[in-house]
C-alpha positions in Angstrom: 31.0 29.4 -16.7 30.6 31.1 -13.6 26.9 29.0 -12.6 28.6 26.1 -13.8 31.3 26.3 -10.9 28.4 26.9 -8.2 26.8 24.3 -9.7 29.4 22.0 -9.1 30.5 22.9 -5.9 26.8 22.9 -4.5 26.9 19.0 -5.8 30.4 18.9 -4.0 28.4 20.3 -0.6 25.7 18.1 -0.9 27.3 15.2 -1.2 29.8 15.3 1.4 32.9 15.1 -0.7 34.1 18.7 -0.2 33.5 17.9 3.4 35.7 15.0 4.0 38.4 16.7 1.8 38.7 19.9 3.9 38.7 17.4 7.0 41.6 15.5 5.6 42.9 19.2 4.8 42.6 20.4 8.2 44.3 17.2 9.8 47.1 17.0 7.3 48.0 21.0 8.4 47.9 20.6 12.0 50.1 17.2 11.1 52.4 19.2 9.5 52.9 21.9 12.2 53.3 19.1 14.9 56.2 17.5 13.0 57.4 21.2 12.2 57.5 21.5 15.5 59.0 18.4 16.8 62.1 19.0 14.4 62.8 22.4 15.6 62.7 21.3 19.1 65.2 18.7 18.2 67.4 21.0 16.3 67.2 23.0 19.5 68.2 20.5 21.8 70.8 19.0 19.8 72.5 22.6 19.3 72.4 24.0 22.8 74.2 20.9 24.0 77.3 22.5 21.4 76.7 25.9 22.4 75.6 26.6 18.4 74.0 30.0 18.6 72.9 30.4 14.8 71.5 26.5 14.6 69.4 27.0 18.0 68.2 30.8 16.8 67.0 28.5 13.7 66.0 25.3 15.5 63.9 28.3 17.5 62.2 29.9 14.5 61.4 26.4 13.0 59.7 25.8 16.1 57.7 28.6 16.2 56.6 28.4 12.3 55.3 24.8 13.4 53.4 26.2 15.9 52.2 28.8 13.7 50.9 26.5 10.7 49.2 24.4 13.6 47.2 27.1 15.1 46.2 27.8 11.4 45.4 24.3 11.1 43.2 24.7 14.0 41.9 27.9 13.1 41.3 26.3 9.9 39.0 23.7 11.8 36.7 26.4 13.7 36.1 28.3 10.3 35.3 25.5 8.1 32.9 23.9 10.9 
């Protein structure tokens, strides 16, 4: 069972197709964690204007999640490569 999987993911290597997939992977998470970010910065702005104190402390920790699964992302990109 177990050569069987190494067999199959060598074939996956050699052919490119794991490749491209954990490129599409990577982009899709550093995606994510830009539009994470984007959205907390908005719930930010939006709530300071009101003077909201809980919404902006979680506009801020959205914000800093999306920044967070964008450096993994990125991190993500230098291990795979």
């Amino acid at each position: 069972m177990f050569a069987h999987t190494v067999t199959v993911a060598a074939d996956l290597m050699s052919n490119g197709t794991l490749k491209s997939m954990l490129d599409l992977l990577k982009q899709a998470v550093i995606l994510a964690g830009g539009a994470l970010m984007v959205f907390g910065g908005i719930t930010v702005g939006s709530n300071l204007k009101d003077h909201n104190g809980p919404a902006i402390t979680g506009g801020l920790l959205e914000l800093a999640g999306g920044a967070l699964i964008a450096a993994c992302g990125v991190f993500f990109t230098q291990l795979a490569s």
